[in-house]
C-alpha positions in Angstrom: -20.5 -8.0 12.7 -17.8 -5.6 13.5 -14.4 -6.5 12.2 -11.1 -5.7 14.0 -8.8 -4.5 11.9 -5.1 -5.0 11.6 -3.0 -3.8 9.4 0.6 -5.1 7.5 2.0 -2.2 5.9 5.5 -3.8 5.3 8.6 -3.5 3.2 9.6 -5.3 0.3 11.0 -8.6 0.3 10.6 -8.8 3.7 8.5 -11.7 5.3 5.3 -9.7 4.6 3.8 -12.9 3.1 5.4 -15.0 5.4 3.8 -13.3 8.2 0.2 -13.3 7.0 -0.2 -16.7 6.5 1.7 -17.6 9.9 -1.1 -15.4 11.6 -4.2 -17.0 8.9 -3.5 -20.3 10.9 -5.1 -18.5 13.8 -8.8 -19.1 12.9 -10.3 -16.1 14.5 -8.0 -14.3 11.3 -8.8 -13.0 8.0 -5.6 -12.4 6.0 -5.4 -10.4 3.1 -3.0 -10.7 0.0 -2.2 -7.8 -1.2 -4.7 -5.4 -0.7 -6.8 -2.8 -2.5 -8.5 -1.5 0.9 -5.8 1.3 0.9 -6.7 2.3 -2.8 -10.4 2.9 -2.0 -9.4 4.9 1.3 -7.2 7.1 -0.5 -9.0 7.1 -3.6 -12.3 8.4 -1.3 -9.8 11.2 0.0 -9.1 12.3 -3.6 -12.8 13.3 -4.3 -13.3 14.5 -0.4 -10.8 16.8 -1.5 -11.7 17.8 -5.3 -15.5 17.3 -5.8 -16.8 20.5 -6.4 -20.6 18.8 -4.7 -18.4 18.5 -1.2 -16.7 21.8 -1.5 -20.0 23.8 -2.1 -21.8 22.1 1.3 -20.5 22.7 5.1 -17.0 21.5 5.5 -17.5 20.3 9.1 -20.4 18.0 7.8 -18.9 16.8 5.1 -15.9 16.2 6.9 -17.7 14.2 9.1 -19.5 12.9 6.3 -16.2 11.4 5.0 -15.0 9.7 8.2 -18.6 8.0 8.6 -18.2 6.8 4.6 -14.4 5.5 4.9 -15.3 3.9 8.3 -18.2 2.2 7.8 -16.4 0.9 4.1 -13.8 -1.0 5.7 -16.4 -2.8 8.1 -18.7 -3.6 5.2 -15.7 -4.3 2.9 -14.6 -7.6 5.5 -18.2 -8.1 6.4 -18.8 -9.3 2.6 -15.3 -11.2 2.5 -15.4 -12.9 5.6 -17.2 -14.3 8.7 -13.8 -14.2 11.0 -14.2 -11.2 13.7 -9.9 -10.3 13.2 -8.9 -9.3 10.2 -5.0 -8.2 8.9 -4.9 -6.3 6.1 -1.5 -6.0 4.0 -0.4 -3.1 1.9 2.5 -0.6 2.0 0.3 2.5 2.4 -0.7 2.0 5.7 2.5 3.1 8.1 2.7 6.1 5.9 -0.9 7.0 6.0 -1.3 6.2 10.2 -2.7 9.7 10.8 -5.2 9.1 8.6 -6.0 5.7 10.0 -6.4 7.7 13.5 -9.1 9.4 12.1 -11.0 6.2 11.2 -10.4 4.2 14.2 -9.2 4.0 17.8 -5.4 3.1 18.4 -4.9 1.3 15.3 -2.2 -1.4 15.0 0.1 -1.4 12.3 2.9 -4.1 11.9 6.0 -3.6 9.4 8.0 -6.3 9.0 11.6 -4.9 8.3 15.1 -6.7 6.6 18.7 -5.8 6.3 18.2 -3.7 3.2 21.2 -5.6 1.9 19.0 -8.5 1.3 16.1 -7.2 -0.3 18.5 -5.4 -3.0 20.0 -8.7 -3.0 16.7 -10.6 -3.5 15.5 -8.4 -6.2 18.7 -9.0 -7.9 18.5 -12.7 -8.1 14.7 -12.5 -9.5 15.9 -10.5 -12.2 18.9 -12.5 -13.0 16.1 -15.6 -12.8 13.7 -14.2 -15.0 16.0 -13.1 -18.6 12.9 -13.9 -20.8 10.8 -11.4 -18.8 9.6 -7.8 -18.7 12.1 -6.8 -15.9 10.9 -2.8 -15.1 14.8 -1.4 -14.5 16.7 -1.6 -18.1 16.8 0.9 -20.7 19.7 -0.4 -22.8 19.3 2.8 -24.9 20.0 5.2 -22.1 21.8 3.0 -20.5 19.9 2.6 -17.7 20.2 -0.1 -15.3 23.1 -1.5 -17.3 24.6 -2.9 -14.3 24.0 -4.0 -11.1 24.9 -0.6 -9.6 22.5 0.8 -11.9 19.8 -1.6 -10.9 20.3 -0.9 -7.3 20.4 3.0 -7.6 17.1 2.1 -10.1 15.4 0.5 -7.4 16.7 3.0 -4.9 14.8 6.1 -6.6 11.4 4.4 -7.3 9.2 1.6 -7.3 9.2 -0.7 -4.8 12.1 -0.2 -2.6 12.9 3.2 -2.7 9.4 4.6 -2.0 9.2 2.2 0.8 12.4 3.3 2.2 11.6 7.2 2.4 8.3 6.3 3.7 10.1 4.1 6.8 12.3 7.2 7.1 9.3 9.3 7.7 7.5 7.5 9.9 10.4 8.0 12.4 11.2 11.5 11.4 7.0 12.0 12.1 6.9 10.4 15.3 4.6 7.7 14.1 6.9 4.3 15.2 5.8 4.8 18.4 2.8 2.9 17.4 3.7 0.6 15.6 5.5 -3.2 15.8 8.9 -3.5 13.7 9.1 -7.1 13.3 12.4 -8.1 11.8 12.3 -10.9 8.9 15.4 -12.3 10.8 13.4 -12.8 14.4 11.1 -14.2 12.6 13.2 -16.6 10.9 15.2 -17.2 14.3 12.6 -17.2 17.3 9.1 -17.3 15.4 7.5 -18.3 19.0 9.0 -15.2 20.6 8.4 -13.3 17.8 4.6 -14.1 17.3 4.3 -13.6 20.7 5.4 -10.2 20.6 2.9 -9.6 17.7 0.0 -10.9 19.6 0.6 -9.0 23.0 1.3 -5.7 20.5 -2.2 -6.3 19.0 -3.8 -7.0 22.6 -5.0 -10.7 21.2 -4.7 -13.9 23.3 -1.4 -16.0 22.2 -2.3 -18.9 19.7 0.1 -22.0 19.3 1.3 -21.7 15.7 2.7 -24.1 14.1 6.1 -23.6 12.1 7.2 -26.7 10.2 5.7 -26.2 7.0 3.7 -23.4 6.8 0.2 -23.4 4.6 0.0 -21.0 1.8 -3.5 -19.7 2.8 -3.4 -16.1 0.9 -3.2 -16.3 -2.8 -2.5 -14.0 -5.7 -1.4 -13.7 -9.2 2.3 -13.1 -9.6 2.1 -12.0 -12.8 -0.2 -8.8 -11.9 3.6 -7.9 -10.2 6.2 -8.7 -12.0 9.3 -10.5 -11.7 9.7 -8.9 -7.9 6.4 -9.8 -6.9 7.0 -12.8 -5.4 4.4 -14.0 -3.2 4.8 -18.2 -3.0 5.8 -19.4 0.2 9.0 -21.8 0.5 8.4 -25.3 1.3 10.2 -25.5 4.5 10.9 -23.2 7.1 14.1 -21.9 7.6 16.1 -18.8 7.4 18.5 -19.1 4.6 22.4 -17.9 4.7 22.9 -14.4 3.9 24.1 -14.1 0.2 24.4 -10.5 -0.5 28.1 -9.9 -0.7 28.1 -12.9 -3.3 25.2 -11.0 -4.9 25.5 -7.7 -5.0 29.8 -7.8 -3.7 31.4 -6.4 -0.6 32.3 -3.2 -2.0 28.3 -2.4 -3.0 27.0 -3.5 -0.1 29.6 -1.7 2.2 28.0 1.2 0.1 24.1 0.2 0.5 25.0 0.2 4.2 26.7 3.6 4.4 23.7 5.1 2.6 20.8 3.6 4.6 22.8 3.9 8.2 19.6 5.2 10.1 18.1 2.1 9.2 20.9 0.2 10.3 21.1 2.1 13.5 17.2 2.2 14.1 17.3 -2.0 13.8 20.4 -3.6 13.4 22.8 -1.4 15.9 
């Protein structure tokens, strides 16, 4: 059966999760955790690109050749998962790598769900403050790196996951490429989910579906631990957007200063 596929390509902290398993009550959908789908794709580009066995036939074949491989993967990849004919697939490659996509299939949908970058430092914060007894990825007390919260932020700001995710948002606008996709923000969400799923189903070109938003069912799974202390992927309880806490977290004067240095994102989605 051929699979439609969607893609959540997402940044940090921000409703990802949420999202997937609001859409998974719809049971025409298959929703990923986490995926690897991205990892074969690019993977398969890597030896397109090196393997001395595709370099030494016609490139137009083998280019061809490639697109046929990748294409028909994905289809036989959900085909072996799941029986459901929609499928979302979440990982933070995809908005970055839509040209690519374009090349694989027709017009295909990417959704990034977006939040005031404030709050995701602010959430990563408070999971490293939560988790003293664990690996936390940002200190080296012997360099002193990440010796502070300043240092954490500007650590988080130059790699893995919120920086990387950041300059890849950036390029996506600076490439032209946001005119295809949906920018959900984690605070519509929160706010107007009705309106806001609406919005994602007439983007996709799917009939509307009646969600249901007092609790919602943790339907995609994975292991926390394969992530870290910022890898959290368990669904709260109740449904409800929480106050924001980021000047208490992270204080005025840093977030004033997170604010002036990501002020195309603010303009792009909160002017």
């Amino acid at each position: 059966m051929n699979k439609n596929v969607y893609y959540n390509s997402s940044l940090p902290r921000a409703g990802s999760t949420l999202l997937s398993n609001i859409i998974a009550q719809n049971p025409s959908f298959y929703c990923t955790p986490t995926s690897a789908l991205s990892g074969y794709l690019l993977n398969s580009k890597e030896v397109y690109n090196n393997n001395e066995m595709v370099k030494a036939q016609d490139s137009s074949v083998m280019e061809n050749a490639f697109f046929g491989y990748v294409s028909s993967g994905i289809q036989g990849y959900f085909n072996s998962i799941t029986e459901k004919t929609n499928i979302l697939d979440k990982n933070r490659d995809w908005a970055i790598n839509y040209k690519l996509l374009e090349k694989i299939q027709e017009n295909p949908k990417v959704i990034c769900m977006v939040r005031d970058i404030r709050a995701i430092y602010s959430s990563m914060e408070k999971n490293f403050r939560k988790n003293p007894h664990k690996k936390n990825h940002v200190q080296v007390p012997v360099k002193l790196i990440g010796t502070t919260l300043d240092k954490r932020v500007d650590a988080w700001a130059d790699g893995l996951p919120v920086g990387i995710s950041m300059d890849r948002l950036k390029d996506v606008f600076q490439q032209g490429l946001d005119k295809h996709m949906l920018f959900v923000r984690y605070e519509d969400l929160m706010s107007n989910p009705k309106k806001t799923m609406n919005k994602v189903y007439d983007y996709l070109g799917i009939d509307r579906f009646e969600h249901s938003f007092d609790k919602i069912e943790q339907l995609t799974h994975e292991d926390d631990n394969v992530h870290g202390i910022y890898g959290d992927h368990k669904l709260r309880e109740e449904f409800k957007m929480l106050p924001n806490d980021f000047e208490q977290v992270l204080g005025i004067e840093l977030s004033q200063k997170i604010k002036n240095t990501y002020q195309w994102f603010f303009n792009k989605f909160y002017s």
